[in-house]
Structure formats: C-alpha cells, structure tokens
N, CA, C and O atoms as a GROMACS GRO file, in nm:
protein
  592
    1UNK      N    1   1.762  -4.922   5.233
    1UNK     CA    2   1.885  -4.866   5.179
    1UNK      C    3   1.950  -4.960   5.076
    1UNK      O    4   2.016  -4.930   4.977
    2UNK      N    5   1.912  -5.094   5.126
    2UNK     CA    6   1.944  -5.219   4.965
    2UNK      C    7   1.948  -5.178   4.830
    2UNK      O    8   2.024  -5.158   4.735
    3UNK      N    9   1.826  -5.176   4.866
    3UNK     CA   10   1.735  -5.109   4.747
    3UNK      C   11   1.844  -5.032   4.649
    3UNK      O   12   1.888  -5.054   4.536
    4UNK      N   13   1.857  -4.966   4.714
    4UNK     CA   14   1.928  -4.852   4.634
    4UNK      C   15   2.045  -4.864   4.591
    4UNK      O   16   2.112  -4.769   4.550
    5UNK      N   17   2.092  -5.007   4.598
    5UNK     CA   18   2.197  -5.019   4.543
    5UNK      C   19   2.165  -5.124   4.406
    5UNK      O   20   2.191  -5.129   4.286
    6UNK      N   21   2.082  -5.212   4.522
    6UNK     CA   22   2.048  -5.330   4.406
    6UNK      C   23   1.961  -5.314   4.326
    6UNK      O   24   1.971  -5.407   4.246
    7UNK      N   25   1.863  -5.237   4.293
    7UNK     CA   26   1.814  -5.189   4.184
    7UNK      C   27   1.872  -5.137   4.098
    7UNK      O   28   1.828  -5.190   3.996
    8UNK      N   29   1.945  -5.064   4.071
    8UNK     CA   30   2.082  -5.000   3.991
    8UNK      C   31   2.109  -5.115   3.920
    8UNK      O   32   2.044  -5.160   3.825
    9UNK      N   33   2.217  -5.162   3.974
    9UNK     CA   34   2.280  -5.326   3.917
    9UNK      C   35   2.167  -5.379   3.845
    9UNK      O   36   2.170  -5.383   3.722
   10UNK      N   37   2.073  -5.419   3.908
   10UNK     CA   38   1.965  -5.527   3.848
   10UNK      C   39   1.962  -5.470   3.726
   10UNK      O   40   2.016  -5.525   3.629
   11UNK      N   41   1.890  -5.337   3.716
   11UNK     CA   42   1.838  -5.289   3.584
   11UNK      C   43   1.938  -5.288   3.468
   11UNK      O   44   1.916  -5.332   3.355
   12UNK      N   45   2.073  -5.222   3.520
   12UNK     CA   46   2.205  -5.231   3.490
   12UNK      C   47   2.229  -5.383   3.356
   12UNK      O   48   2.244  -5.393   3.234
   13UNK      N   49   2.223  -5.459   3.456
   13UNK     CA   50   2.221  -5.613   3.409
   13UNK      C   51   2.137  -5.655   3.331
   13UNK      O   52   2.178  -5.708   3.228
   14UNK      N   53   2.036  -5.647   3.349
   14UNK     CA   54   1.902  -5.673   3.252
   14UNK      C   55   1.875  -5.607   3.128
   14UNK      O   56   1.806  -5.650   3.035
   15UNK      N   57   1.942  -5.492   3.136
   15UNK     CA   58   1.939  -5.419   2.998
   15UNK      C   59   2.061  -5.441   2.964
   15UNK      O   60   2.054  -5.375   2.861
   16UNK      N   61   2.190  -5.488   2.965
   16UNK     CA   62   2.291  -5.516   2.891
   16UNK      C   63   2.262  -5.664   2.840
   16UNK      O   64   2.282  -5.703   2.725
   17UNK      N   65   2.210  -5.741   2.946
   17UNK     CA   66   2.155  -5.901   2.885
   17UNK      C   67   2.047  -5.898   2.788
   17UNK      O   68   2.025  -5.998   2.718
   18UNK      N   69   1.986  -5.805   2.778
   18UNK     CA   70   1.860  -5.773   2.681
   18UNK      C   71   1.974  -5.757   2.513
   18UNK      O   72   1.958  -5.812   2.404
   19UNK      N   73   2.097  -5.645   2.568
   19UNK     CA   74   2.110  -5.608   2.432
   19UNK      C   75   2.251  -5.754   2.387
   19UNK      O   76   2.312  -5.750   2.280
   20UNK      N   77   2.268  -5.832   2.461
   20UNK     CA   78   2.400  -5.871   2.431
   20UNK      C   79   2.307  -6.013   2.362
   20UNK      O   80   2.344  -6.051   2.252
   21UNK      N   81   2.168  -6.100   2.442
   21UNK     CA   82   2.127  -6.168   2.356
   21UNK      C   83   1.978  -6.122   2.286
   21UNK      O   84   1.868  -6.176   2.300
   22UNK      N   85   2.016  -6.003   2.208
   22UNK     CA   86   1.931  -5.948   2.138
   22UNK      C   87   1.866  -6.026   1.976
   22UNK      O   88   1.758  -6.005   1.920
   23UNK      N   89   1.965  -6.106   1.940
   23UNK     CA   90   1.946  -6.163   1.817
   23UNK      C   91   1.839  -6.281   1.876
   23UNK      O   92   1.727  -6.298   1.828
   24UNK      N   93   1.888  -6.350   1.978
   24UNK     CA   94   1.819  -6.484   2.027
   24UNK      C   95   1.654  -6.416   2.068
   24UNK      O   96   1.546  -6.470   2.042
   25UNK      N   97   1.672  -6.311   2.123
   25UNK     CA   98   1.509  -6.254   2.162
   25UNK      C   99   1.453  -6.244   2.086
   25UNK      O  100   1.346  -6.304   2.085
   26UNK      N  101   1.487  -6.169   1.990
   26UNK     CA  102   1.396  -6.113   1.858
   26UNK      C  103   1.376  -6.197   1.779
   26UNK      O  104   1.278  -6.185   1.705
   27UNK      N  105   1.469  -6.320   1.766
   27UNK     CA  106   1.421  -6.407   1.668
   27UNK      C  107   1.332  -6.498   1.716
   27UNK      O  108   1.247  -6.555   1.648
   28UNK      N  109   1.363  -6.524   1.912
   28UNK     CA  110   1.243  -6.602   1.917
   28UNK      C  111   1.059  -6.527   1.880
   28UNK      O  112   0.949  -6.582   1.870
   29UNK      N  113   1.097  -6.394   1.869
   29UNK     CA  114   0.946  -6.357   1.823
   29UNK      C  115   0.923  -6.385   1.687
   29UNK      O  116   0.857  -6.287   1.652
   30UNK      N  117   0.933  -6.443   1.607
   30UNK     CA  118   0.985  -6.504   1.463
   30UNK      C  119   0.882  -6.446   1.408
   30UNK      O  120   0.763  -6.451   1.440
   31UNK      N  121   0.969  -6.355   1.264
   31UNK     CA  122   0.904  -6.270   1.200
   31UNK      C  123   0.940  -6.373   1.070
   31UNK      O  124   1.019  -6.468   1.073
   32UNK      N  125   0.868  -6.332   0.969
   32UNK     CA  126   0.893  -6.391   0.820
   32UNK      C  127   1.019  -6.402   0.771
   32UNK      O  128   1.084  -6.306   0.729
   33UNK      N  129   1.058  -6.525   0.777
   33UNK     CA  130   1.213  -6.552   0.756
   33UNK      C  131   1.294  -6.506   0.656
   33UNK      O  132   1.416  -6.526   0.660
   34UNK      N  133   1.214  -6.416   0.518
   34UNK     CA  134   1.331  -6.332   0.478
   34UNK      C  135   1.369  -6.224   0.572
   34UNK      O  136   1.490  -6.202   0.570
   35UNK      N  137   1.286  -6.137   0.671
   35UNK     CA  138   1.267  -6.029   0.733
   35UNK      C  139   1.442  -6.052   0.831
   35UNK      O  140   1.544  -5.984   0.840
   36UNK      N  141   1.393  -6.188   0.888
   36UNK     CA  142   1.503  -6.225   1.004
   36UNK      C  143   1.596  -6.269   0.944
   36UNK      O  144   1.694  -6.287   1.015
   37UNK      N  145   1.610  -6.300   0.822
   37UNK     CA  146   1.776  -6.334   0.765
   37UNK      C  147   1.805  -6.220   0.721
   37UNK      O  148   1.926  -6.195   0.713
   38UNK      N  149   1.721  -6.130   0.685
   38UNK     CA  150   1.804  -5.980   0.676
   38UNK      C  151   1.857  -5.874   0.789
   38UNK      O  152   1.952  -5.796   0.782
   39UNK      N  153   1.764  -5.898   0.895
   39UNK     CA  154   1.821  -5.850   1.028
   39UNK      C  155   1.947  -5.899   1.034
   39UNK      O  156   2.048  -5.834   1.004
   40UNK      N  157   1.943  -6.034   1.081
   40UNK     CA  158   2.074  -6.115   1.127
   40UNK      C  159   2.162  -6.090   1.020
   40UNK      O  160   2.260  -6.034   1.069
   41UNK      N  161   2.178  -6.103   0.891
   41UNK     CA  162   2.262  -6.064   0.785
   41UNK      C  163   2.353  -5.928   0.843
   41UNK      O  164   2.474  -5.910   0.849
   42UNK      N  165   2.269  -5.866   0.872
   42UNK     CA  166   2.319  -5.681   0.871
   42UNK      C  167   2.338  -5.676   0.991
   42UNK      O  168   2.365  -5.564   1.035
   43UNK      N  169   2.333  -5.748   1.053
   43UNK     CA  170   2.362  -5.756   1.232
   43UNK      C  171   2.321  -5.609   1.282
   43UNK      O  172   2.393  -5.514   1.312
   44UNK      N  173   2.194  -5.620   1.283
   44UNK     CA  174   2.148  -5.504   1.326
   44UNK      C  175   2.074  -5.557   1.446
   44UNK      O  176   2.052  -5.468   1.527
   45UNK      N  177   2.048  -5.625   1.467
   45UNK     CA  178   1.994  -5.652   1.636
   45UNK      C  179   2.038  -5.608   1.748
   45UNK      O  180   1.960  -5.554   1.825
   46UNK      N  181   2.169  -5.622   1.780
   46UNK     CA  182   2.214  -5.533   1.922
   46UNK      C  183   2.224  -5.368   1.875
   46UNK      O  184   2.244  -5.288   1.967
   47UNK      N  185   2.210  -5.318   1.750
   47UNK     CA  186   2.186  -5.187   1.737
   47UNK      C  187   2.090  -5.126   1.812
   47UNK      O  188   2.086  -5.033   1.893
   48UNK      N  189   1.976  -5.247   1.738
   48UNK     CA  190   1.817  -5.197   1.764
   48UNK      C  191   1.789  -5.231   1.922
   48UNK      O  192   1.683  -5.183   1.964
   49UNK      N  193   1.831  -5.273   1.973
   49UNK     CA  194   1.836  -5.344   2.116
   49UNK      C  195   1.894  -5.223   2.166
   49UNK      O  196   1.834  -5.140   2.235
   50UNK      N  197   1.983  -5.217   2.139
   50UNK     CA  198   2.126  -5.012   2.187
   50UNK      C  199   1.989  -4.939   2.186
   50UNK      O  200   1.921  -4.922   2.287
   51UNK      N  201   1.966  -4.910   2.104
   51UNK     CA  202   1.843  -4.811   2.024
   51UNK      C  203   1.705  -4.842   2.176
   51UNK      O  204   1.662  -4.771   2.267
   52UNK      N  205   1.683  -4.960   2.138
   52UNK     CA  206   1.544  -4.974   2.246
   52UNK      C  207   1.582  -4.970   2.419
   52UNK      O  208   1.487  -4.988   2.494
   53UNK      N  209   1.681  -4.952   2.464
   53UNK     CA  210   1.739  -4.941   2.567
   53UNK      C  211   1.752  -4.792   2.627
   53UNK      O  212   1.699  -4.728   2.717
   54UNK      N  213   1.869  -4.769   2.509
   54UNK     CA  214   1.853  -4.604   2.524
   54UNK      C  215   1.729  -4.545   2.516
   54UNK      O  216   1.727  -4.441   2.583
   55UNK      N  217   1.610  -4.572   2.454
   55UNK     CA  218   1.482  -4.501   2.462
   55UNK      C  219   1.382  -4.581   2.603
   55UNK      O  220   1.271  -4.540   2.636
   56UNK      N  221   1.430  -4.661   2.648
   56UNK     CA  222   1.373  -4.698   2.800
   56UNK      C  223   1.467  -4.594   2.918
   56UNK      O  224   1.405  -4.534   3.006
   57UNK      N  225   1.570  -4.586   2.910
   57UNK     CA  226   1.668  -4.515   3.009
   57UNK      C  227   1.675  -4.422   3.032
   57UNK      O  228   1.680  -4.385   3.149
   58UNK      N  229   1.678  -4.319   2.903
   58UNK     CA  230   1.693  -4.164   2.838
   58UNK      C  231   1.522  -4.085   2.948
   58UNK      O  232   1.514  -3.992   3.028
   59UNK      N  233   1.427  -4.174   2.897
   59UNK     CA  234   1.328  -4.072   2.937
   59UNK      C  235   1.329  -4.083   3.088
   59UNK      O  236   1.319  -3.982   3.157
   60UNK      N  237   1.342  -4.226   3.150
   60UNK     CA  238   1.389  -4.244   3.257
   60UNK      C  239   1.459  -4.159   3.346
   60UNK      O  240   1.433  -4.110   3.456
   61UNK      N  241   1.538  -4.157   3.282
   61UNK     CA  242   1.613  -4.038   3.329
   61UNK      C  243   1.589  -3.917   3.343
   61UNK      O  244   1.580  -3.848   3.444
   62UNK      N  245   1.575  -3.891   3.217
   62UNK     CA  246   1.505  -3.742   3.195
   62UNK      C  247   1.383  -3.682   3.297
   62UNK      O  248   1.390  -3.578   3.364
   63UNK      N  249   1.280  -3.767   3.291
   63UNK     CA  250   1.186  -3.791   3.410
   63UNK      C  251   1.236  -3.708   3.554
   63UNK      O  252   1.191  -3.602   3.598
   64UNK      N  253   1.354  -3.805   3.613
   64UNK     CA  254   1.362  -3.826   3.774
   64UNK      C  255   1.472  -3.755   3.783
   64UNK      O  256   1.514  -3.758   3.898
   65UNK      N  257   1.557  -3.671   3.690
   65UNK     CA  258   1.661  -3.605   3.756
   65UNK      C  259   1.647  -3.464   3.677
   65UNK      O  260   1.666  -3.361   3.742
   66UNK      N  261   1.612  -3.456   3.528
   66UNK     CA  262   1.616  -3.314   3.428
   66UNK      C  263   1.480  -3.272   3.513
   66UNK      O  264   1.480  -3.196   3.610
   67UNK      N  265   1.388  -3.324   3.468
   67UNK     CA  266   1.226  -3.240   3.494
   67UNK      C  267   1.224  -3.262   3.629
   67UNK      O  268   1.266  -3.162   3.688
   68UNK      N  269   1.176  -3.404   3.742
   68UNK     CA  270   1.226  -3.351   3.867
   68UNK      C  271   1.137  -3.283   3.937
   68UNK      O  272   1.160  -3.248   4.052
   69UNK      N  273   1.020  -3.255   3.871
   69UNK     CA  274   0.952  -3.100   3.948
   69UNK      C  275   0.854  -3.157   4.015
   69UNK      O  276   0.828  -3.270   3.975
   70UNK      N  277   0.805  -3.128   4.081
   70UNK     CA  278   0.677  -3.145   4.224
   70UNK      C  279   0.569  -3.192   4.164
   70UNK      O  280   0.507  -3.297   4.175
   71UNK      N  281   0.548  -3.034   4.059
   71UNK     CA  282   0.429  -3.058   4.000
   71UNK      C  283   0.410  -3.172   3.871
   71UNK      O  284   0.307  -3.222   3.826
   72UNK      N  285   0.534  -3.187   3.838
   72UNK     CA  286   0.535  -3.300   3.766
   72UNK      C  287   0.573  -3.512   3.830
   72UNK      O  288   0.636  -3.608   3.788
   73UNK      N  289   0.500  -3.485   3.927
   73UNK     CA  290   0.533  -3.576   3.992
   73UNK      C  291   0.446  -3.693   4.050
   73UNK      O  292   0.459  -3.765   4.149
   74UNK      N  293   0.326  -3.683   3.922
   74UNK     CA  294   0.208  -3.747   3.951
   74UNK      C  295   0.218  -3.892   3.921
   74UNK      O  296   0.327  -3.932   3.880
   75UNK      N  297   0.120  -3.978   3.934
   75UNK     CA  298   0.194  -4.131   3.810
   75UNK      C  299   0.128  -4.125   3.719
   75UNK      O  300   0.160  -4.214   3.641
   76UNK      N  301   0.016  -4.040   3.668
   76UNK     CA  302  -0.047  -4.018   3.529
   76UNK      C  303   0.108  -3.903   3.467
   76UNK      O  304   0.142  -3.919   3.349
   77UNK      N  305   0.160  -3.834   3.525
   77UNK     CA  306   0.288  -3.804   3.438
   77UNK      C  307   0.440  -3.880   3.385
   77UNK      O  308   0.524  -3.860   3.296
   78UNK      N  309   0.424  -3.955   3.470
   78UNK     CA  310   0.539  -4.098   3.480
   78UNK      C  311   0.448  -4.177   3.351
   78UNK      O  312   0.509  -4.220   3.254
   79UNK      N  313   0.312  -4.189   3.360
   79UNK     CA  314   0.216  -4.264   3.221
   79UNK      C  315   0.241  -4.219   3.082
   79UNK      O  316   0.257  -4.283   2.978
   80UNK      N  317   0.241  -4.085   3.107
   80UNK     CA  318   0.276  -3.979   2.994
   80UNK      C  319   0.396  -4.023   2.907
   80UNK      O  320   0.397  -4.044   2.786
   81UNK      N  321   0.525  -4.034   3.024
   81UNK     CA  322   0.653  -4.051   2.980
   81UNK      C  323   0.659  -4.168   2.939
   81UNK      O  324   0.689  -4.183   2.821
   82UNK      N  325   0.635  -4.288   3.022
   82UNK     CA  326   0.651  -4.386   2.942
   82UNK      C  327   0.556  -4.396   2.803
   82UNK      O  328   0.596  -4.470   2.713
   83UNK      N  329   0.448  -4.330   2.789
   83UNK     CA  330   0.396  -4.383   2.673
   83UNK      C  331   0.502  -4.306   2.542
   83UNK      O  332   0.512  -4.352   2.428
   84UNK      N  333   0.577  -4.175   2.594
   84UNK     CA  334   0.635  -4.115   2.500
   84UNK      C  335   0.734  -4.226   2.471
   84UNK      O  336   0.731  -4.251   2.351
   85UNK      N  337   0.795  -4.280   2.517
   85UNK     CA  338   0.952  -4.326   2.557
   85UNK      C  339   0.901  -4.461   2.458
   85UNK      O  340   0.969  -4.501   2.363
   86UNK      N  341   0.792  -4.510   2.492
   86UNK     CA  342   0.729  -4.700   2.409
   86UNK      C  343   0.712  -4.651   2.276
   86UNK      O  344   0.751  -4.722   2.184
   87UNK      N  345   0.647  -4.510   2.246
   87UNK     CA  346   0.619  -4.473   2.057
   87UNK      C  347   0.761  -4.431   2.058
   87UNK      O  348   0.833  -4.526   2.026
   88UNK      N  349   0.809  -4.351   2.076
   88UNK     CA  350   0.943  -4.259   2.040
   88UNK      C  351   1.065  -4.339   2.013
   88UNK      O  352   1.160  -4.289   1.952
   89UNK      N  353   1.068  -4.466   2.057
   89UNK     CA  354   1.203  -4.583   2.027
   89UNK      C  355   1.151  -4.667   1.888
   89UNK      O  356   1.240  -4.686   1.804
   90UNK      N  357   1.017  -4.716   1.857
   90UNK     CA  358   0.998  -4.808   1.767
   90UNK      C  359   0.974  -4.710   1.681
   90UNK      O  360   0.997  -4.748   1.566
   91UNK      N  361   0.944  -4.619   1.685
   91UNK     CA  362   0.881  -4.465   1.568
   91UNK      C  363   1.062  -4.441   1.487
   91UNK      O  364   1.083  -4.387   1.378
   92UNK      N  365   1.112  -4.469   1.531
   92UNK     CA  366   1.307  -4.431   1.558
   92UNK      C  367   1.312  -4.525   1.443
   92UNK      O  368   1.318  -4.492   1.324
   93UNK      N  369   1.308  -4.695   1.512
   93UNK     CA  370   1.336  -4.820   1.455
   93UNK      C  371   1.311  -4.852   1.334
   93UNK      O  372   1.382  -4.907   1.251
   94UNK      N  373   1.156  -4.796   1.326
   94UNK     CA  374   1.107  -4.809   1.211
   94UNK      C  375   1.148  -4.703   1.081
   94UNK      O  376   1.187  -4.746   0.972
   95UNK      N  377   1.137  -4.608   1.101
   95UNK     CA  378   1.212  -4.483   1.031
   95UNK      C  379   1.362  -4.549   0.999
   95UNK      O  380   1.424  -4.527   0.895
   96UNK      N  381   1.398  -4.612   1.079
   96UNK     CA  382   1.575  -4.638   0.998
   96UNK      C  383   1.539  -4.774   0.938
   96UNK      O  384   1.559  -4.778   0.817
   97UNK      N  385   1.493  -4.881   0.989
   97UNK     CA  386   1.478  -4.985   0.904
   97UNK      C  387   1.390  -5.005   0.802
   97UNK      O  388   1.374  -5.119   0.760
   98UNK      N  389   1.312  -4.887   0.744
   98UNK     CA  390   1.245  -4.853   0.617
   98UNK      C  391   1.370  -4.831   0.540
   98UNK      O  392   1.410  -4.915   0.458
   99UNK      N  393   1.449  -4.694   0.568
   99UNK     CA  394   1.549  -4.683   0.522
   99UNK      C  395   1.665  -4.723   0.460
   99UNK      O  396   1.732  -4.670   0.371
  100UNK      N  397   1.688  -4.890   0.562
  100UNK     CA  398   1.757  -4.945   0.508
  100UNK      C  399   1.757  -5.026   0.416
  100UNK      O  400   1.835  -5.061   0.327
  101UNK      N  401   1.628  -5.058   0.459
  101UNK     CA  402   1.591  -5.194   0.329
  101UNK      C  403   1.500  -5.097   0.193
  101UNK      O  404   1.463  -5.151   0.088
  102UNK      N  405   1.486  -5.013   0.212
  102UNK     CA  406   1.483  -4.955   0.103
  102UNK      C  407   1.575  -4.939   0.013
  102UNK      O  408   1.566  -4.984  -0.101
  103UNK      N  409   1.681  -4.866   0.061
  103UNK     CA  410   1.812  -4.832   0.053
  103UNK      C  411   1.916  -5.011  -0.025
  103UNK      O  412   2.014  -5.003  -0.100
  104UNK      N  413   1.859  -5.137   0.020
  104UNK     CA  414   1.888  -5.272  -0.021
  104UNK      C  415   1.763  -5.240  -0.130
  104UNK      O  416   1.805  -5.308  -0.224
  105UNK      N  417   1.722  -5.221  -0.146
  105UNK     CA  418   1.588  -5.251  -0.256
  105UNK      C  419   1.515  -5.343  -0.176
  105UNK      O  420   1.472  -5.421  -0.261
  106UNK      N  421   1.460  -5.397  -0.028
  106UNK     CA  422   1.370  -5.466  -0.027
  106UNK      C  423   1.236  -5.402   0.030
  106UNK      O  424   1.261  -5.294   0.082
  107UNK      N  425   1.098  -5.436   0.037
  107UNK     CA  426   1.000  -5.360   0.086
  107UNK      C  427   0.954  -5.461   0.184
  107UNK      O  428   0.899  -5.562   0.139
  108UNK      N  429   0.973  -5.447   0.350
  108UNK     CA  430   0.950  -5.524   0.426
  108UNK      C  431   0.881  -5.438   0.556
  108UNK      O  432   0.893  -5.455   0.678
  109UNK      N  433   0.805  -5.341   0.482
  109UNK     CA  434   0.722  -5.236   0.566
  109UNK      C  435   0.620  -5.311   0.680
  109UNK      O  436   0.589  -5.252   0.784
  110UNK      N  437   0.573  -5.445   0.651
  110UNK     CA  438   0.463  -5.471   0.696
  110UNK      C  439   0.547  -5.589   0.824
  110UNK      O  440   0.492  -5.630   0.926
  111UNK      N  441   0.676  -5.619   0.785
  111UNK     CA  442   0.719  -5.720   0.916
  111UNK      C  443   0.771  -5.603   0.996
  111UNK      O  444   0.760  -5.615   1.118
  112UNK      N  445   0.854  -5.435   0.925
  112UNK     CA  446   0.877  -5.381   1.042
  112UNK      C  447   0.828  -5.346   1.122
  112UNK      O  448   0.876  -5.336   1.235
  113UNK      N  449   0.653  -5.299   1.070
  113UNK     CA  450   0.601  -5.245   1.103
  113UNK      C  451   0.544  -5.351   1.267
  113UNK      O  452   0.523  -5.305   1.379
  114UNK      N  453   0.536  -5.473   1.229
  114UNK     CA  454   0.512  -5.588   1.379
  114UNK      C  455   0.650  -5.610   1.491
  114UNK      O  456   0.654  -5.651   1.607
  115UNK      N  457   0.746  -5.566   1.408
  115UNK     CA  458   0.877  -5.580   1.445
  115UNK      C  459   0.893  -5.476   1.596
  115UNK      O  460   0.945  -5.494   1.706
  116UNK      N  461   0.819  -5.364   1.533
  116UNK     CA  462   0.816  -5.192   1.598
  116UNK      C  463   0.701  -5.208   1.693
  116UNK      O  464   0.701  -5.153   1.804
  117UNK      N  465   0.590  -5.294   1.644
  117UNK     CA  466   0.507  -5.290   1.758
  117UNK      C  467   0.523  -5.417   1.864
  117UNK      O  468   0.447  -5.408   1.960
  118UNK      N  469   0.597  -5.520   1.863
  118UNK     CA  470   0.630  -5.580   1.958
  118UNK      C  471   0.761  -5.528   2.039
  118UNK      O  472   0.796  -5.568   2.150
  119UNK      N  473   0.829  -5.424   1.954
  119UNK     CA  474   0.942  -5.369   2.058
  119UNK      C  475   0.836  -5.258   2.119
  119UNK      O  476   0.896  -5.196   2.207
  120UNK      N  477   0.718  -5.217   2.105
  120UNK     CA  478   0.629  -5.096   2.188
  120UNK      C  479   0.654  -5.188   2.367
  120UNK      O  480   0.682  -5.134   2.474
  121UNK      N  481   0.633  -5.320   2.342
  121UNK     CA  482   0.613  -5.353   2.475
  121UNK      C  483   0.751  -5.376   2.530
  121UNK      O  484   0.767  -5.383   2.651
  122UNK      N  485   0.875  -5.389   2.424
  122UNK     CA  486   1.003  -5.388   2.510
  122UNK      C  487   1.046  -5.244   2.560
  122UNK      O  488   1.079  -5.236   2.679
  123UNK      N  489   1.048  -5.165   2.506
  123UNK     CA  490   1.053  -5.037   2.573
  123UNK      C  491   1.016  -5.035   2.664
  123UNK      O  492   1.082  -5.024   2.768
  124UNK      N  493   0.831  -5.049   2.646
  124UNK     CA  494   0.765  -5.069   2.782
  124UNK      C  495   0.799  -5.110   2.942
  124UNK      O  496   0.764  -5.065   3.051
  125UNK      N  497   0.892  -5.231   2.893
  125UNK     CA  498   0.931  -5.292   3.004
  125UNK      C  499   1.064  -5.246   3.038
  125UNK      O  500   1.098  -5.246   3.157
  126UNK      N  501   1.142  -5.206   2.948
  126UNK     CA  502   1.302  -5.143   2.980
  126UNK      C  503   1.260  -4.995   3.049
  126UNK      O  504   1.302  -4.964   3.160
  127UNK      N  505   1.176  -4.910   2.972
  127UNK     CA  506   1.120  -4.802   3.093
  127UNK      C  507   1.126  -4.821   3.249
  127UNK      O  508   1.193  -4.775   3.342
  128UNK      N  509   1.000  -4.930   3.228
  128UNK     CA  510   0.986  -4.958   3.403
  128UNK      C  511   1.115  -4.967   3.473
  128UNK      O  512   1.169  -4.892   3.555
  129UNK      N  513   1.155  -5.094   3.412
  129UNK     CA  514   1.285  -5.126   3.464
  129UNK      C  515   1.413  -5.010   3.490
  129UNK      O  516   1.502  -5.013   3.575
  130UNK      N  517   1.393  -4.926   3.402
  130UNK     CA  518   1.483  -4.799   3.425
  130UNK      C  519   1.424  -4.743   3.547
  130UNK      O  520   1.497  -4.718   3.643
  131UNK      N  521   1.290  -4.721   3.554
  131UNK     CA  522   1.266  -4.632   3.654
  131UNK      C  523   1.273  -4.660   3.801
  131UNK      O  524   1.301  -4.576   3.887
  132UNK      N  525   1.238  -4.817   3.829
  132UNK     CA  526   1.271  -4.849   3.952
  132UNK      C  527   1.406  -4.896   3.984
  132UNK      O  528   1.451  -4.955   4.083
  133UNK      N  529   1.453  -4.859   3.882
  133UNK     CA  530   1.678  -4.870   3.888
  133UNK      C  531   1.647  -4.716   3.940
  133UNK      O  532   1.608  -4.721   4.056
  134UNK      N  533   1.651  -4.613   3.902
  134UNK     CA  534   1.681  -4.508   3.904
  134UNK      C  535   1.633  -4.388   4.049
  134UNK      O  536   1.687  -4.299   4.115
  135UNK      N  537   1.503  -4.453   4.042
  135UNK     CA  538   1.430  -4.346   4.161
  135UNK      C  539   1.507  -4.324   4.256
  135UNK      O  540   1.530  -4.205   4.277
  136UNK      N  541   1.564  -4.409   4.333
  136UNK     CA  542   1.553  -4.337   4.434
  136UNK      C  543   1.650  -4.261   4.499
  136UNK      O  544   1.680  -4.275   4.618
  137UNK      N  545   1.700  -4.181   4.422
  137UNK     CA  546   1.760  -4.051   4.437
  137UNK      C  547   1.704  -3.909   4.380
  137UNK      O  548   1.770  -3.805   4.373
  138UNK      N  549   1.579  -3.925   4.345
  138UNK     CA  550   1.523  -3.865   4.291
  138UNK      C  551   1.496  -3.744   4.351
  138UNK      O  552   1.454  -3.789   4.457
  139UNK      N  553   1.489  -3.618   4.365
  139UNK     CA  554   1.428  -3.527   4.486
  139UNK      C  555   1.295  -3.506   4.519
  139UNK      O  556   1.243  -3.474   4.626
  140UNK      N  557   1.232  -3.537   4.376
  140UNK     CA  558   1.105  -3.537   4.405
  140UNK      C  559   0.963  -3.587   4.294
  140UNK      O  560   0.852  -3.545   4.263
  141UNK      N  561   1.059  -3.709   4.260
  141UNK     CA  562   0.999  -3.787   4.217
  141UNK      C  563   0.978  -3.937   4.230
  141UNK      O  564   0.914  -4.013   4.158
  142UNK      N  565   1.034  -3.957   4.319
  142UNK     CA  566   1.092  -4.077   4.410
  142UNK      C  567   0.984  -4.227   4.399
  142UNK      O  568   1.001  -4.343   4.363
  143UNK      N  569   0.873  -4.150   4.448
  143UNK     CA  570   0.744  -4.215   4.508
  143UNK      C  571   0.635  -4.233   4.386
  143UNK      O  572   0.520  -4.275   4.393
  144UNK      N  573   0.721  -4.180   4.251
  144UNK     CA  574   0.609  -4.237   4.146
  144UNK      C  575   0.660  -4.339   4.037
  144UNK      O  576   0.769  -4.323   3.984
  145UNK      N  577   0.594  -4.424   4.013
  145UNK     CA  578   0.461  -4.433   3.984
  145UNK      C  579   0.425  -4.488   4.139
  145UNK      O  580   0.317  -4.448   4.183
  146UNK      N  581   0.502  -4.574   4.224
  146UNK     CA  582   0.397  -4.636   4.334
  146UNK      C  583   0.526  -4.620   4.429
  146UNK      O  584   0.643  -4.656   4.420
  147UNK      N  585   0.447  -4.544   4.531
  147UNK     CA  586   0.521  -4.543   4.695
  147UNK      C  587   0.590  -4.594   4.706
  147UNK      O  588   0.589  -4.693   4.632
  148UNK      N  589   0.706  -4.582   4.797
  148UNK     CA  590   0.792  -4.666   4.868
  148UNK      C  591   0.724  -4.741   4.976
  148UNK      O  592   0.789  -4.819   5.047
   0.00000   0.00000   0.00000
C-alpha cells in the first residue's frame, strides 16, 4: 500500500528535478558550443525539458486510465506506447527547434538532430518513470509492463 503513495511523489520529484536542472543536464551531454550557447541564450531548456516530460506522462497516462482496456493490457502494448511517447516528444523538439533557428537564420539541423536523439532515451526513462508513479490505480492495467 506504500507503494502507492511513494511512487507518485518519487516520479513527481524526479520529473520536476529533471526540468528545474534541465540546462545543467543537457549541457552536460555537450553538443557543439555554438548549438549550446544558443539553447542557453534563448533559455529554452526547461521548455524542452516541460516538452520531454509532458510526452513521458501524457502517454502514461493516457495508457492506464483513457485506454485502460483488458485487451489492451499486454507489455508488448505498454512497448508500443512507450515507443510512441520516445519518437513523438523529440519528433515535437525537433520540428520547433528547426523552426527556431531557422527563424534566427542559423542551420543547426545536424546538433538538433543528436540533441532529439539523446532526448529519445530521456523520454524513455520519464515514460517508465511515469508509469510505475501511476499504475497502480489502474483498473486494468496495473500489472503491466511487470507484475506486482
């Protein structure tokens, strides 16, 4: 019955600490230092952090309380979702930060493009983390991806 409280919080916590030292994360993955003085310039890091959070949580959610269904309640369908949830946030990221630095006149397609695929694995992990915050109120999706 812990569980079910302290998983909440945890995930809770971990994804607001994700987005609050979002500049310090991303820069320790150090991209080509015009790339990261233009991030940090435009203070777009806790955006994109907002952005990669909400696309770990959202499907999360969506998952264990909208869909919900029996038959959807396999862990190759929980696989499904997260793989939607890891393309569908950096696919997002990348689409606006083309945009922007286009929009500046710069062409930095090829750092967003590493930028988008190292956030594939933060999603990745904000997913999980959503999902074992979330389950277990689930009606009947509780027990996926792995048993209680």
């Amino acid at each position: 019955m812990m569980k079910n409280i302290i998983f909440p919080i945890a995930g809770g916590i971990l994804s607001l600490l994700f987005v609050l030292f979002a500049p310090q994360l991303y820069e320790a993955l150090y991209y080509e230092r015009a790339f990261s003085n233009e991030l940090y310039n435009l203070s777009v890091y806790r955006l994109l952090a907002f952005v990669t959070v909400c696309f770990g949580w959202v499907p999360a959610f969506t998952y264990y309380y909208l869909v919900n269904s029996v038959s959807f309640s396999r862990w190759y369908h929980w696989l499904i979702m997260l793989g939607v949830a890891s393309v569908a946030g950096p696919v997002f990221i990348f689409v606006s930060l083309v945009g922007i630095f286009m929009e500046l006149g710069y062409d930095f397609t090829g750092q967003i493009a590493s930028f988008c695929l190292a956030d594939v694995f933060v999603t990745a992990v904000l997913f999980v983390i959503a999902s074992f915050s979330i389950r277990w109120w689930s009606s009947n999706c509780r027990h996926t991806p792995i048993p209680e």
